[in-house]
Structure formats: C-alpha cells, structure tokens
C-alpha positions, 0 to 999 in steps of 0.5 A, a space after each residue: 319606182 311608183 313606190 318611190 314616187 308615192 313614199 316622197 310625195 305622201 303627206 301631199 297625195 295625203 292632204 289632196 285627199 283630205 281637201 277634196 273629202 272635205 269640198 265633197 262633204 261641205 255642201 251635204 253639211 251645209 244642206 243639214 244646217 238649220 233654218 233660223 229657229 227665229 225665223 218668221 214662218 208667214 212673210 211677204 216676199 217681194 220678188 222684184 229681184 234677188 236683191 229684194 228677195 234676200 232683203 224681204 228674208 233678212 227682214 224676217 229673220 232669215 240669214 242668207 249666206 252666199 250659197 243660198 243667194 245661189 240657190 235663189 238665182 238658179 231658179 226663177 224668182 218667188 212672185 211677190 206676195 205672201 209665203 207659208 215657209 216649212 222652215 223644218 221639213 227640208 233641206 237649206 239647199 231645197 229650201 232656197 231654191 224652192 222658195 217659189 213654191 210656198 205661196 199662200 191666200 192673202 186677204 185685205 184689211 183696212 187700216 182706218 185713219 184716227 184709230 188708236 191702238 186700242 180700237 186698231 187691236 180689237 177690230 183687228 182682232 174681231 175681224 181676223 179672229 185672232 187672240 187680242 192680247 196677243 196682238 196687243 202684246 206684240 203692238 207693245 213690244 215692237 212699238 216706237 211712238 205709242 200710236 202713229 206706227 202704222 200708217 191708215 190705208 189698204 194692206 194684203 196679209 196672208 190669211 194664216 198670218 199669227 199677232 206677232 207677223 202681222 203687226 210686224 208687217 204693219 209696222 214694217 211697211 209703214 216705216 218704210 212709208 216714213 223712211 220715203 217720206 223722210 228721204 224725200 222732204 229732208 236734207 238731214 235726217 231727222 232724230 226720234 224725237 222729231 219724228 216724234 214731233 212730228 207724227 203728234 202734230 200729224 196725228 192733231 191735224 188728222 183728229 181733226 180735220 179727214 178734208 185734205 184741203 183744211 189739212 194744211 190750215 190747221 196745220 198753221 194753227 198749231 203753228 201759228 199759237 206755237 209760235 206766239 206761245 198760245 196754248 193750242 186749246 184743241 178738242 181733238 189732242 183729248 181724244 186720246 186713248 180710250 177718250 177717242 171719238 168722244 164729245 169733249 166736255 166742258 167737264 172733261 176739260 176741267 177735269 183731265 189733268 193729262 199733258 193731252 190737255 191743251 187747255 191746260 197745257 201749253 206745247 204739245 201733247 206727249 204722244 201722237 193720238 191715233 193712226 195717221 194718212 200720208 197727207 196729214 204727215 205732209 201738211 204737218 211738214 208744210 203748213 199753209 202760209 196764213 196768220 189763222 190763229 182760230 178755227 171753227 166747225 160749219 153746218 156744212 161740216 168744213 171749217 172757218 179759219 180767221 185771225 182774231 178772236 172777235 171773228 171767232 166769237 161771231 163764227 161760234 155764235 153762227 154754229 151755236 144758232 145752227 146748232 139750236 135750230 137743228 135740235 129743234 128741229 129734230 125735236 119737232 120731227 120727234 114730236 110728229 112721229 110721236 103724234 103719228 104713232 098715237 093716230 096710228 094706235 087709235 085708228 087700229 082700236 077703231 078698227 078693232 072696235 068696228 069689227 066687233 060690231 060687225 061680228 055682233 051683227 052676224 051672231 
C-alpha cells in the first residue's frame, strides 16, 4: 500500500524535496555572495535608524537587499560615526549583522571659507599626510562646480580614511547642506546652472566680505550693477585659482583677459571662486533692499555702501589718506627701530672699549 502510495505521488514527494533542499541551501549561498568590490572600506555610518544605516551604505556603494536590512534589524544599531568595513574577511550575514563592531578613530579638519581648490587640496594634503595629486585627482572626478563643492566649516573623518573617501565625504555632506538649503528657500527646484548662478555670486560675496551683517549689502551690489547692466569691477572675482589672496593690481587689471575680469567683462564670472559658508549662500539668495551701487573698504576694515559715485570718490580719498598716514607711520616706527639699533651697537662698543681699558689697567 505504501508502495503504492509512494509510486502515485513521487514527482510531488520528488519536488518537496527539491524545494526544501533549495530553501535549506539558499541562505549558505547568499551568505557566500560578495560584498560590492566597489564598495567603500571607510565611511561615516549614521545610525539614526535602519533607514539611515541602509542609506549611509548605499551611498557608499554598498547594495543592501532585504535580508541584509534583516540582519541589521536583528541587532542593535551601529553608532553614528566612522567605520573600518573588512568587506573580504567575512560572511554577508556576519557582515550585516556585525556592522556595529568596525568602528574606527575619527579626527577634525577644518574647511576655511574662500580657499580654492588648489589651497583646500594641499592643506589637506600636508595635514592628513596624504598623496596630493591623489586627492587632486579625485576633487576633479567627482567635482560639480569647479569650486564651491565643499561647504567652509568643522568635519570629523576617520584617520585612516584614503583621497577618494574623503573628498567624497565632503562632497557628499555638503551636497546634502545645498539639498537643505535648496528645499527650504525654493518652490521649484532650481537647475545646475542656477545653482551655478548662484554659488558664484555666493562665493564673490564671501571674497569679499567674512562679516555676516555686510554680507547681504554686497549681495545688492552685485544685484543692483546686474540690473542697470554695470560691470561688477570687484577686486574679489580676480582672486581666482592660483591669484587667490592676492593684492589686485592695476597691472593684473589690464592684463587678465579672463571672464574673472570684472573689469572687462560684464556678468558674472564663469565659475564660483572659492569655498563658501551657508551665510554667503544666503545673502546671495536674499540681497538686502538698498539702492548700493559702490562699496568701499574702512580703516577699521568694515565697509562703506553708498549710491553715487561722487560719494564714493569722497570715501576712497578718506581710505587713500588713512592708507598714506599709516605707511608713514609705519616707516617712522622702521626708522626708530633702526635708530635704536644703531644706540644699540654703539653702547656695546663702548662697552667693549671700556673693558679693554680696564684689563690694561690690571696687567
């Protein structure tokens, strides 16, 4: 009877058996599948919620399938920070689940506001003792703007971080600074190019001015010559590249036929200039209401804004005079220090001369 049984129900009991062979198998052959070879060793984790853990992964290249989502839940969440990931040395199951456990030393760098490229590459490069061209390199591959990718302020990174992470990570945090920033002061979302637009003008501002409060006054400048076709003639849009920090001459003026000539040119310059804060970005959105056509630098090192160019005139000649009493001045001091020097030198041969006396005197 069981024979019987069996015979008539055999390609059934056949294929049951398969099934449960094959369920029984497929965890051991998911648990040998590769983490992604593109994967990013060092990463910043934020273990908010299985959500932003899974998030933070994806980001950094790491495909997470519903059973890895799994094997995060069934444990408790990684903190947030920095994680070392032996992507080759483990399991997937053990690797999801015991993400908590490859965290690794984090350090602070600082992100200056108004460095270029080129001067963010080689402090970065001198402090974390990495390969410039390296992170050179990877600022080029994975820039957007030129400049004006990375937002200026604090960032912890983990110590054993390579080029590519970190300027990844940089990038990463300050496009998500941009995202915000975009979501809460726009209806529609703003193409490249006006995000361009904007960062240049943000990145002029922050040339500048560092002063929050002038900020927005610079800011209806730009605005205000735009809009009555001026030519912007600002100092700061030549500080460019490898001209950064540098005095504008009238030589650089004449000579520069960049579109960073304002002088020259008309609109904008091509590119954002330098690294940015959040409060240049701002004002750059929300100019200050004012008729400011001109602004000019004070002893005290603030700004004076006006409308006409009489007014302005007047205001340069009161900087030019503060600007000649102070080198005389300065040359006065010079001249003292030189005097005293010379006092200086002549007492200790005095002195010297004294002495040999008094030893002719002993002998």
């Amino acid at each position: 009877m069981f024979k019987k049984i069996f015979s008539e129900h055999y390609i059934a009991i056949v294929r049951f058996v398969e099934i449960t062979l094959f369920l029984l198998m497929l965890p051991l052959l998911y648990n040998f599948v590769p983490i992604d070879k593109n994967a990013h060793p060092v990463l910043y984790i934020d273990g908010s919620s299985t959500d932003t853990v899974i998030t933070s992964l994806e980001k950094n290249n790491y495909t997470v399938t519903f059973v890895d989502k799994m094997m995060i839940q069934a444990d408790h969440l990684p903190k947030s920070g920095w994680y070392s990931l032996d992507k080759d040395n483990s399991g997937r199951f053990s690797f999801f689940k015991n993400i908590y456990k490859y965290r690794t030393e984090s350090m602070k760098i600082v992100i200056f506001a108004g460095e270029t490229a080129k001067e963010l590459i080689e402090r970065l490069a001198n402090d974390m003792k990495m390969d410039r061209e390296k992170l050179y390199q990877a600022y080029q591959k994975q820039s957007h703007f030129k400049e004006a990718d990375i937002f200026a302020g604090n960032y912890i990174v983990a110590r054993k971080i390579n080029e590519e992470n970190l300027i990844f990570y940089l990038f990463d945090q300050s496009k998500e600074i941009l995202e915000l920033f975009i979501e809460k002061n726009f209806r529609n979302r703003p193409d490249d190019f006006e995000q361009k637009v904007l960062l240049t003008m943000a990145s002029i501002i922050q040339k500048e001015s560092n002063s929050v409060d002038e900020m927005p006054l610079i800011s209806s400048v730009i605005y205000n010559r735009l809009k009555k076709n001026m030519k912007l003639q600002m100092d700061a849009t030549l500080n460019y590249g490898i001209y950064s920090h540098k005095i504008v001459t009238p030589e650089r003026i004449k000579t520069d036929n960049t579109f960073y000539n304002t002088y020259k040119y008309k609109g904008l310059p091509l590119h954002p200039l330098s690294t940015i804060t959040i409060d240049a970005l701002h004002a750059a959105m929300f100019p200050a209401k004012t008729k400011h056509i001109f602004f000019m630098l004070k002893p005290d090192g603030s700004h004076e804004f006006c409308e006409t160019y009489e007014k302005h005139l007047e205001n340069i000649k009161v900087f030019r005079a503060y600007q000649k009493k102070r080198a005389e001045e300065k040359e006065k001091k010079k001249m003292e220090e030189e005097r005293k020097r010379l006092r200086d030198i002549n007492t200790s041969e005095d002195n010297i001369t004294c002495l040999k006396k008094d030893l002719k005197k002993e002998l």
